[in-house]
PANUSE-994656 format. One record per residue: x, y, z of N, C-alpha, C, O in turn; residue in three letters. Coordinates in steps of 0.02 Angstrom, whole numbers, padded with zeros to 5 digits, always signed. Layout:
N
XYZXYZXYZXYZALA...
END
This chain:
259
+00654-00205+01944+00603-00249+01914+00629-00274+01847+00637-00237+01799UNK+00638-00322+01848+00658-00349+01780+00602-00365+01731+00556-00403+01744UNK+00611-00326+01664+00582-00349+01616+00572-00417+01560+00622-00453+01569UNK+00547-00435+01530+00532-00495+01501+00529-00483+01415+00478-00466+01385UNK+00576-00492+01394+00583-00462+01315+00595-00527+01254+00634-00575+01254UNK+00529-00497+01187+00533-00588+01164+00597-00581+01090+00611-00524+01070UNK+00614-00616+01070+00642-00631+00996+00595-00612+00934+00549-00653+00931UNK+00592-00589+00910+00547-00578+00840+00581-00628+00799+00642-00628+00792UNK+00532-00683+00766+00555-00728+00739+00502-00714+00661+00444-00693+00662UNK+00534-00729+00608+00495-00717+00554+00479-00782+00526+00517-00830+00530UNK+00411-00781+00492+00388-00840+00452+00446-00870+00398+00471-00835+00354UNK+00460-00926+00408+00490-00973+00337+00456-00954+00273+00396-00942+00279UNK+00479-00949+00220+00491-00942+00181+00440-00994+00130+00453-01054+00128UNK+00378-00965+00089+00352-01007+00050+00403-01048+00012+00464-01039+00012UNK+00362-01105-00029+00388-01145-00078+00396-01096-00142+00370-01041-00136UNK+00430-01111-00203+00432-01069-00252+00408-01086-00307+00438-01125-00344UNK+00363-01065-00317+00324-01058-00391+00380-01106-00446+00442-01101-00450UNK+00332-01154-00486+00360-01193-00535+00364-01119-00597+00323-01075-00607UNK+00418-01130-00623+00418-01087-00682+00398-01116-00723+00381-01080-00770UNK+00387-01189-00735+00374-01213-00807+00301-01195-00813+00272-01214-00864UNK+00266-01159-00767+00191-01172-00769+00193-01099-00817+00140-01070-00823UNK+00237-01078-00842+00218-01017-00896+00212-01042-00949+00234-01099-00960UNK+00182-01007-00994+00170-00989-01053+00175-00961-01099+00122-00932-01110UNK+00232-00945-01156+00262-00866-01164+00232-00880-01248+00265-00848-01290UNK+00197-00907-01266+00153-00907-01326+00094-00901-01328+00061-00892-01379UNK+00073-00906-01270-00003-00936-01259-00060-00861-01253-00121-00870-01247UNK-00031-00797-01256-00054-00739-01264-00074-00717-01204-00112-00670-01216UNK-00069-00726-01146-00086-00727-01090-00014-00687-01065+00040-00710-01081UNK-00023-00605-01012+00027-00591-01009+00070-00613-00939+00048-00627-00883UNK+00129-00613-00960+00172-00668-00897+00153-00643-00821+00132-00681-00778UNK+00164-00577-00813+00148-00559-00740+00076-00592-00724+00070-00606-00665UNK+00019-00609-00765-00033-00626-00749-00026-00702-00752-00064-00722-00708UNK-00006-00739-00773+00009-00805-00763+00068-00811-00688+00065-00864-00657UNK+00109-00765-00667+00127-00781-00609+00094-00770-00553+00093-00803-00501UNK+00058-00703-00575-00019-00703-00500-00054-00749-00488-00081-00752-00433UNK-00064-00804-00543-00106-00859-00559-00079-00922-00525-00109-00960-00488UNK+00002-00926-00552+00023-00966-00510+00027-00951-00445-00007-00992-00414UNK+00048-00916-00413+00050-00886-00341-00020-00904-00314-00019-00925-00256UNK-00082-00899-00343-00149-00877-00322-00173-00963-00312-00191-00988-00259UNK-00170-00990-00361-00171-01074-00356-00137-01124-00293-00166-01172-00269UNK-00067-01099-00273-00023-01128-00223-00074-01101-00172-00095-01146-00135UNK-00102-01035-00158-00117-01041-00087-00207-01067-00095-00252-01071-00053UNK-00206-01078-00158-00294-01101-00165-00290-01186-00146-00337-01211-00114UNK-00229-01231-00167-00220-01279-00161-00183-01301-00081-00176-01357-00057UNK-00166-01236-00055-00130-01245+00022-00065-01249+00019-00043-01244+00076UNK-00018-01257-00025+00045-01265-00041+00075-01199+00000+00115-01203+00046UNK+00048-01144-00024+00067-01082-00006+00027-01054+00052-00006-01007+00030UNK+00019-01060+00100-00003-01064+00200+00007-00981+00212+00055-00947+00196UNK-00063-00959+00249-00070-00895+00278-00004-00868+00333+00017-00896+00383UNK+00009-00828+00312+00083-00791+00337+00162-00820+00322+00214-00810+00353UNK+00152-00852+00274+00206-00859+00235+00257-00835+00187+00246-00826+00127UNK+00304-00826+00210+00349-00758+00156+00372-00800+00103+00396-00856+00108UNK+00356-00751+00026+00361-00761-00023+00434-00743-00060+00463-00689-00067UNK+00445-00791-00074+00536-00766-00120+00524-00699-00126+00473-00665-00132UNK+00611-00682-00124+00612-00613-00149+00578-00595-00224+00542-00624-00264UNK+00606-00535-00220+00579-00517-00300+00628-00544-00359+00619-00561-00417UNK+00680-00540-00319+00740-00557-00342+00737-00662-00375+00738-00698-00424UNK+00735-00659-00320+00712-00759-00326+00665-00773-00384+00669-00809-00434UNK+00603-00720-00353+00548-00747-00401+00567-00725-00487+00526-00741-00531UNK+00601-00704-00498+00619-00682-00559+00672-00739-00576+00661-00776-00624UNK+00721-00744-00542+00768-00807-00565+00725-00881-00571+00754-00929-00596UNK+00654-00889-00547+00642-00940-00537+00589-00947-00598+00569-00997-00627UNK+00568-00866-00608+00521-00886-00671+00545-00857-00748+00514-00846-00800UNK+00607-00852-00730+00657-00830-00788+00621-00751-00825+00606-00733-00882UNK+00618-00730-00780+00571-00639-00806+00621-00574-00762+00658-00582-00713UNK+00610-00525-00789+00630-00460-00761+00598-00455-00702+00552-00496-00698UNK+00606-00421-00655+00581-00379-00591+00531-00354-00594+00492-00364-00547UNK+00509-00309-00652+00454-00279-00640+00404-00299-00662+00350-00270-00655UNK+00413-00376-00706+00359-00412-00710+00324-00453-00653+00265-00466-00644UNK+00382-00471-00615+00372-00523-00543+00341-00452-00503+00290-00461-00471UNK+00372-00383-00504+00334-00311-00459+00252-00333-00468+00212-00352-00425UNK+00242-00324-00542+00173-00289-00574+00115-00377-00525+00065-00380-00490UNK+00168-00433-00556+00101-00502-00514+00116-00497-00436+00103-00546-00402UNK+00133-00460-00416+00128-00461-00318+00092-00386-00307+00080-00365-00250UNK+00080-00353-00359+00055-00286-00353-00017-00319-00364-00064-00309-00325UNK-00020-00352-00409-00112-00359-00415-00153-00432-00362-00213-00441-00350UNK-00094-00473-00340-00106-00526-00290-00127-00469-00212-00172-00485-00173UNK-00085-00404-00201-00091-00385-00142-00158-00336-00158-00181-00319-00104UNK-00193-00309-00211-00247-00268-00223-00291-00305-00210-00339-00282-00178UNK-00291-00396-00237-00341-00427-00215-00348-00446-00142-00402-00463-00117UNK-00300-00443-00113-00310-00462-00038-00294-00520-00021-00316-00545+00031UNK-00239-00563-00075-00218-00626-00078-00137-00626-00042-00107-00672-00015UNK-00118-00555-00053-00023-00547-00022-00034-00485+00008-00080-00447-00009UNK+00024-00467+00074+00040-00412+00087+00105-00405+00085+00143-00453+00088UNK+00130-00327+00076+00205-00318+00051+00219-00272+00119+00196-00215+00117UNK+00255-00292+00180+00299-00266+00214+00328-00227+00210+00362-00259+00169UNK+00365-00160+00213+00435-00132+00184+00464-00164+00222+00438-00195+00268UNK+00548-00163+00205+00598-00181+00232+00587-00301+00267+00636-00334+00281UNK+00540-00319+00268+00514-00382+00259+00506-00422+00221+00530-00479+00225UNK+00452-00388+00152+00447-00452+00108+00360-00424+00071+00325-00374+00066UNK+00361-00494+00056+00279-00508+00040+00258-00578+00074+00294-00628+00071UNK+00193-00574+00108+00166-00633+00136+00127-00655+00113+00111-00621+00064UNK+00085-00714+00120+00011-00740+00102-00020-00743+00146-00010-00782+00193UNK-00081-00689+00140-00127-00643+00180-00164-00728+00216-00173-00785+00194UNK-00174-00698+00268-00199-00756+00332-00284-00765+00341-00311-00717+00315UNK-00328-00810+00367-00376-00791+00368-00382-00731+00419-00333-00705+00446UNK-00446-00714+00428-00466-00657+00468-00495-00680+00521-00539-00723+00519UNK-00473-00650+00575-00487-00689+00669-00544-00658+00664-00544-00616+00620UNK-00587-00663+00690-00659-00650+00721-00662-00626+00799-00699-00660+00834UNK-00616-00557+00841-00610-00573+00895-00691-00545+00918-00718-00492+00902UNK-00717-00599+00957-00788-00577+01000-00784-00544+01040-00748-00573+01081UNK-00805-00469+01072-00793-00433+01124-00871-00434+01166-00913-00393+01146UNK-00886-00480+01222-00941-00476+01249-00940-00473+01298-00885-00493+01315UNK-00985-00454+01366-00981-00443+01430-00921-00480+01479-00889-00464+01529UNK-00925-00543+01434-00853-00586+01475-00801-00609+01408-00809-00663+01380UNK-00748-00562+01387-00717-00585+01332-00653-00605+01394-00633-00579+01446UNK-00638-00657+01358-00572-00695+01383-00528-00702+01334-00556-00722+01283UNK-00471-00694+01328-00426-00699+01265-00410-00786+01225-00398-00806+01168UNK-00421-00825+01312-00392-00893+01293-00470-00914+01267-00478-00951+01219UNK-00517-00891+01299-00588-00935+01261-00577-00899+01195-00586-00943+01153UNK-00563-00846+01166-00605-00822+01104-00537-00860+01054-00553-00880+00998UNK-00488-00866+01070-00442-00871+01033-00441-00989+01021-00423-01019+00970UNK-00460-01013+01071-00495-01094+01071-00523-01096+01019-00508-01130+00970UNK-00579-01048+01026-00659-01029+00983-00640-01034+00904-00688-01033+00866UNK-00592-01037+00884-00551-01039+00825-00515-01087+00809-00481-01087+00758UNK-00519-01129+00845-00478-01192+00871-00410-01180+00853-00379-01219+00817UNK-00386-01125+00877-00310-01111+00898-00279-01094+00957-00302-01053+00996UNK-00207-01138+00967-00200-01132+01029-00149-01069+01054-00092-01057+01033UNK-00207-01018+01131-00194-00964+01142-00124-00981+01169-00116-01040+01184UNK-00076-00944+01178-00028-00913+01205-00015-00823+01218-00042-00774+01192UNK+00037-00829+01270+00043-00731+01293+00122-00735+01290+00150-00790+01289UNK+00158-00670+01289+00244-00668+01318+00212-00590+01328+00176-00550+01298UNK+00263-00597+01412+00238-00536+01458+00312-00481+01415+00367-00507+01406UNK+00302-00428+01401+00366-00369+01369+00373-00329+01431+00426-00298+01432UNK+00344-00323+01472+00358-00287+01529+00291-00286+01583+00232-00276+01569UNK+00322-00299+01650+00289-00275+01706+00300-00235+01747+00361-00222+01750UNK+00260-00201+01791+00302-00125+01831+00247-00122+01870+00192-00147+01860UNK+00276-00073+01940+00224-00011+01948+00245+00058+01929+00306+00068+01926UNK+00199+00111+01914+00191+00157+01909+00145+00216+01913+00085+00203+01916UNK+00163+00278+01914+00093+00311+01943+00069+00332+01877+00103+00353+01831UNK-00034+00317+01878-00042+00351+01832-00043+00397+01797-00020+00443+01830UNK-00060+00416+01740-00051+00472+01701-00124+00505+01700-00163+00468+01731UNK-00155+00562+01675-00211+00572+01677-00272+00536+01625-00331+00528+01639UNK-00247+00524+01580-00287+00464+01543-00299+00391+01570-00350+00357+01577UNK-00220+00378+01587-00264+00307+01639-00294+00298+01697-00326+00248+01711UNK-00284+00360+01745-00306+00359+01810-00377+00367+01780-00419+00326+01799UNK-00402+00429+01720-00481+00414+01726-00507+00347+01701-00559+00322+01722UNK-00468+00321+01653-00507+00253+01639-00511+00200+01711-00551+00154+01720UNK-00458+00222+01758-00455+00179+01829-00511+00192+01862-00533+00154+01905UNK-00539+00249+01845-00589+00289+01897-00543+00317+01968-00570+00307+02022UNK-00478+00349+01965-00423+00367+02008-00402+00420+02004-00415+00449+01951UNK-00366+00452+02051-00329+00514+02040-00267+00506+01994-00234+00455+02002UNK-00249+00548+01952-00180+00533+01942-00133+00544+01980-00140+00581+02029UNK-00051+00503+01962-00015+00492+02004-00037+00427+02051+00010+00397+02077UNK-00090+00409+02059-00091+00357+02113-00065+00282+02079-00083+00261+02024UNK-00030+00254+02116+00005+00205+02103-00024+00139+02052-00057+00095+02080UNK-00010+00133+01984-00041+00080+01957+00016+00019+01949+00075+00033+01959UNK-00004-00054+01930+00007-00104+01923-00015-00100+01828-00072-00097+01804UNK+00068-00100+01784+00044-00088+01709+00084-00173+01687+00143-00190+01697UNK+00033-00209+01657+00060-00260+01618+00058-00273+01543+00004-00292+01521UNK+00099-00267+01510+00120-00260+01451+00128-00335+01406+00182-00362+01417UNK+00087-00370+01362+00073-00427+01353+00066-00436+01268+00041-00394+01231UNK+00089-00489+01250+00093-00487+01170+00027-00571+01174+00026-00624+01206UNK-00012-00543+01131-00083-00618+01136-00051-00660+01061-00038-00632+01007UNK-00043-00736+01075-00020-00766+01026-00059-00818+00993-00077-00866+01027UNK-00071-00815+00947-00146-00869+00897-00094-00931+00856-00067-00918+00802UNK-00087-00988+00885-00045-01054+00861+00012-01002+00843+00030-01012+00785UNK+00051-00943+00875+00122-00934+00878+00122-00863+00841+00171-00827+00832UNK+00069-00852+00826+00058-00773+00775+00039-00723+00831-00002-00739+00874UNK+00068-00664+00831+00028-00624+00834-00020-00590+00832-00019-00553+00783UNK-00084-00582+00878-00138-00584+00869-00171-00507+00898-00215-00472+00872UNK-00125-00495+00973-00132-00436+01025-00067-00414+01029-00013-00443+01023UNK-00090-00327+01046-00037-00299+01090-00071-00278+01154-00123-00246+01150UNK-00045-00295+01213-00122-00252+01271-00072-00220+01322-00013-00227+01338UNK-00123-00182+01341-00089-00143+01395-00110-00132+01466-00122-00073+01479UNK-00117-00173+01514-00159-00194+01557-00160-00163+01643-00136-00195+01690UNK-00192-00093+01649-00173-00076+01696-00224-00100+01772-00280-00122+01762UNK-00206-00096+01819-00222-00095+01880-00210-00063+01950-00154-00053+01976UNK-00292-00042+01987-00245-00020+02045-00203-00036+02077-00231-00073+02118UNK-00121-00034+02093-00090-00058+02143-00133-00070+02197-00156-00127+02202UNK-00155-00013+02255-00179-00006+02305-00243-00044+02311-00252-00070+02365UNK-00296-00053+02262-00333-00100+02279-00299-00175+02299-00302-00207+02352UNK-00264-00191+02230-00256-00251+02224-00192-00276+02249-00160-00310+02209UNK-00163-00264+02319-00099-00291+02349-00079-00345+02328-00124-00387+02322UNK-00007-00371+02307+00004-00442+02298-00007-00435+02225+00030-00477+02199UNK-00043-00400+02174-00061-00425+02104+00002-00433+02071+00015-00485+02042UNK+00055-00368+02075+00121-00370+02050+00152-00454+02057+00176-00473+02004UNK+00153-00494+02102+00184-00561+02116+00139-00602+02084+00160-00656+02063UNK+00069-00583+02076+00004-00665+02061+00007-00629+01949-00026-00660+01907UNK+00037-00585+01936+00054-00571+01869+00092-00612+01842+00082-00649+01794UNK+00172-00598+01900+00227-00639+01880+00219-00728+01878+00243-00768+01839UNK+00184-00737+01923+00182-00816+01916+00118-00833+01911+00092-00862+01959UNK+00080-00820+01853+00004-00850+01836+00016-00852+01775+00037-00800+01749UNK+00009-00906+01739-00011-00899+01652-00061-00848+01638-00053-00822+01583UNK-00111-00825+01672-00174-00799+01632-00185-00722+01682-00172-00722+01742UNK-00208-00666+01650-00227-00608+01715-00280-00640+01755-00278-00642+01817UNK-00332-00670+01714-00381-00696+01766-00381-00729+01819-00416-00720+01868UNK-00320-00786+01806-00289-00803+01879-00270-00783+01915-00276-00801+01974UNK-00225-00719+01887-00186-00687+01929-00238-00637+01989-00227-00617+02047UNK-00303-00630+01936-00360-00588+01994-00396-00611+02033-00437-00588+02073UNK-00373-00676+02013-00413-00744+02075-00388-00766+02122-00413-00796+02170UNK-00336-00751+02112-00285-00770+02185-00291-00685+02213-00264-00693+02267UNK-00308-00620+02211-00298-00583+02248-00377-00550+02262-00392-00495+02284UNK-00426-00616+02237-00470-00603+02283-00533-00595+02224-00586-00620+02243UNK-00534-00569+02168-00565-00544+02098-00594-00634+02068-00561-00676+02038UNK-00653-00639+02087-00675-00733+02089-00717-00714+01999-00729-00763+01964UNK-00734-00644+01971-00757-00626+01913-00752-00578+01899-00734-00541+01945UNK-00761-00544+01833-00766-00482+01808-00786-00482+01745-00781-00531+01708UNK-00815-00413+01724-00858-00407+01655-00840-00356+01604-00815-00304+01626UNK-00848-00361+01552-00823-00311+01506-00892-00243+01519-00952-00256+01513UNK-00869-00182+01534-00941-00148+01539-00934-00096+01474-00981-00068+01445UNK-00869-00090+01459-00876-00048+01402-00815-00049+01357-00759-00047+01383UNK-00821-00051+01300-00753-00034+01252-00783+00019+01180-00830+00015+01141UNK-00725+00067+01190-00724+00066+01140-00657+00065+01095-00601+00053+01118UNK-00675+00086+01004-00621+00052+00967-00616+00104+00919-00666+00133+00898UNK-00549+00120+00898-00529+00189+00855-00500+00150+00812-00509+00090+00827UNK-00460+00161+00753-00404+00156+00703-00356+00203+00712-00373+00260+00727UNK-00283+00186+00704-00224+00214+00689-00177+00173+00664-00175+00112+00657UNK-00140+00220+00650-00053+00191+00604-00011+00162+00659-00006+00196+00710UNK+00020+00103+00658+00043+00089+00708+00109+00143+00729+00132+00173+00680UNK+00142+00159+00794+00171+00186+00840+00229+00145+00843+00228+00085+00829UNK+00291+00181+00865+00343+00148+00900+00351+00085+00853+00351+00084+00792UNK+00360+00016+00913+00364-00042+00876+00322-00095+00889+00333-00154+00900UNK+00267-00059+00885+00199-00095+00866+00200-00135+00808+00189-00196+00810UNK+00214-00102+00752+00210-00146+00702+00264-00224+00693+00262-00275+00658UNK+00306-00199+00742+00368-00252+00743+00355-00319+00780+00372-00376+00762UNK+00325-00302+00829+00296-00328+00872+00230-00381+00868+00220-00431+00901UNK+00181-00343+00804+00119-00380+00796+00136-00409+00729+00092-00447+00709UNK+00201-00402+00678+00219-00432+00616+00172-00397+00555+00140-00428+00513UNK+00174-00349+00560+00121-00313+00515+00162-00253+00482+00210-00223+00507UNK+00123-00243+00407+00158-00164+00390+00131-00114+00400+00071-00107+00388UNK+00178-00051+00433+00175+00005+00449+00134+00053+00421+00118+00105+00449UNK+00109+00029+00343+00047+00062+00325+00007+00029+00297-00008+00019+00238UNK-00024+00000+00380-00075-00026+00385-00107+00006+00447-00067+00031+00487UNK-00175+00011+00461-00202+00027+00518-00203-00018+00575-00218-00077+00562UNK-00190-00001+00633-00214-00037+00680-00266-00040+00727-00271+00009+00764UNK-00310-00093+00736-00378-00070+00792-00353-00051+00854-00303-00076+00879UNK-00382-00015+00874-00359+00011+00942-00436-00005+00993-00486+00026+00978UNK-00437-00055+01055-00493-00033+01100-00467-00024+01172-00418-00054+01196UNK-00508+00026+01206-00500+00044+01262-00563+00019+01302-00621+00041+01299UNK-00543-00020+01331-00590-00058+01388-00598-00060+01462-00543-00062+01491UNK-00659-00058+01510-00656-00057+01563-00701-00110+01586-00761-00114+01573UNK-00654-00163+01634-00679-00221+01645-00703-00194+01734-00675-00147+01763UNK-00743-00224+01756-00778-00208+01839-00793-00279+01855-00806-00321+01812UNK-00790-00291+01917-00827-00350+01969-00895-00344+01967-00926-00307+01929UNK-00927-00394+02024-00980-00386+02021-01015-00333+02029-01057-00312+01990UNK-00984-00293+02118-01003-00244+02129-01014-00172+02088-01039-00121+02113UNK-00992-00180+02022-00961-00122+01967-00911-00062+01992-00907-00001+01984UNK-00870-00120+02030-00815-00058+02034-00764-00105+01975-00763-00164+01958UNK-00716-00034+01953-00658-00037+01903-00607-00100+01914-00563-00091+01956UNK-00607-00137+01895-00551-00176+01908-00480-00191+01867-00429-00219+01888UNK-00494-00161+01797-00442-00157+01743-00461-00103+01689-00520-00097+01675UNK-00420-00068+01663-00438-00018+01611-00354-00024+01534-00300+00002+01523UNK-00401-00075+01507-00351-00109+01461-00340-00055+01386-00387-00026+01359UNK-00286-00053+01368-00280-00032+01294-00246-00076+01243-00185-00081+01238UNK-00275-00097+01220-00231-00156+01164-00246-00157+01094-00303-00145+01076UNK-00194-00171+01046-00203-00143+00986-00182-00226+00949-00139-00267+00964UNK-00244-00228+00886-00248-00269+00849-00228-00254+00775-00239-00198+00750UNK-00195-00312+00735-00155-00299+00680-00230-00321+00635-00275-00362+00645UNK-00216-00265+00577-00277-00278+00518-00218-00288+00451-00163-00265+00439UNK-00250-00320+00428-00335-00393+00407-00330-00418+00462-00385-00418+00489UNK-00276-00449+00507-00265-00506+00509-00345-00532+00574-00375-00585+00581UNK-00350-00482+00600-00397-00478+00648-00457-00420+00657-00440-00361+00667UNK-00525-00437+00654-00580-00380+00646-00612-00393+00732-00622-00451+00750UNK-00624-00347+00773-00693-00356+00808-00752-00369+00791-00776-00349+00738UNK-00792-00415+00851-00847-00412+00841-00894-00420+00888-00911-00475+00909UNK-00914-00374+00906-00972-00364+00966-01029-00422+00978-01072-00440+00937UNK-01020-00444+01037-01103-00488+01035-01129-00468+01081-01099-00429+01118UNK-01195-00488+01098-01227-00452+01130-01236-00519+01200-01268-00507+01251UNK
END
């Protein structure tokens, strides 16, 4: 079975802060006139949500200051919730916050429209395998019995938005492994093997530190939490038809239940 593996591509690089916009008489201290400048570019749009900010290095050659003055204005831009600092990445300019809706029928491509951004997926792996004892009970299955696991990255105008983990019975659903590989959407893929609807009947949602290369994956830093929900979608009849785990990057994205 061949897997499907994407490029991690990183955001371009903001514009760089005018240095002349300092003031080194004016009693006002410099690191706080560069948070100011920094804080203005993305108030005016110059400086765009998920945009990497010169090094520390740059920003100091550019505003003619030491390091730990350019440290101390990205230390109080990221307390306000205006930058985040990566290790080993950078610093970005914090993005708005997605609104994902989780309601009896959440669809990834409607909620992610709903924002007027356009959804995209890249599949990281498809398989069968037998379940484990945590997914067979979310299947409502024995373990060991043969599942259908699809592994999917959810993309908001090219960002990272989802990580999901999308299991299924093999044995119910014959053929799903092939209507995965060639459907843009799972929903299609459950429409061609017979699945004409299905409903969210339950999720729930924990916090953790991201795992593995979760964080690499969703463009986020490692100490940051990530939402975690575990969901079980059913047909009409209320039998199980998917028992999903997918993890969302914070700020960048909050749940929100409707009724």
């Amino acid at each position: 079975m061949r897997e499907l593996h994407m490029t991690e591509r990183s955001p371009a690089p903001a514009d760089r802060p005018e240095a002349a916009a300092l003031e080194r008489s004016g009693g006002i201290a410099l690191w706080r006139q560069i948070a100011r400048s920094i804080e203005g570019g993305i108030g005016a749009g110059t400086l765009t949500g998920g945009a990497r900010l010169p090094t520390e290095a740059q920003l100091s050659a550019s505003f003619g200051v030491n390091r730990h003055t350019v440290r101390r204005a990205l230390e109080e831009l990221s307390r306000a919730g205006l930058i985040h600092v990566e290790q080993g990445r950078g610093s970005f300019i914090a993005e708005d916050v997605l609104d994902y809706a989780v309601s009896a029928r959440t669809r990834f491509s409607e909620v992610i429209r709903a924002h007027n951004k356009e959804p995209g997926g890249r599949v990281l792996g498809l398989r069968e395998l037998p379940a484990d004892a945590a997914i067979a009970a979310g299947l409502g299955v024995p373990p060991g019995t043969l599942m259908v696991l699809l592994e999917r990255l959810g993309l908001a105008d090219e960002r990272p938005v989802s990580l999901g983990s999308h299991h299924f019975s093999a044995a119910r659903f014959p053929g799903l492994l092939a209507a995965l590989r060639e459907c843009p959407t799972v929903t299609a893929a459950l429409a061609r093997v017979g699945v004409a609807d299905y409903r969210r009947q339950q999720t729930r949602v924990t916090a953790r530190m991201p795992q593995g290369e979760e964080a690499k994956w969703l463009h986020m830093p490692r100490n940051r939490p990530l939402l975690v929900t575990e969901s079980v979608n059913v047909d009409a009849a209320g039998a199980v038809v998917e028992f999903g785990i997918t993890r969302y990057p914070t700020p960048r994205v909050q749940i929100v239940f409707e009724s």
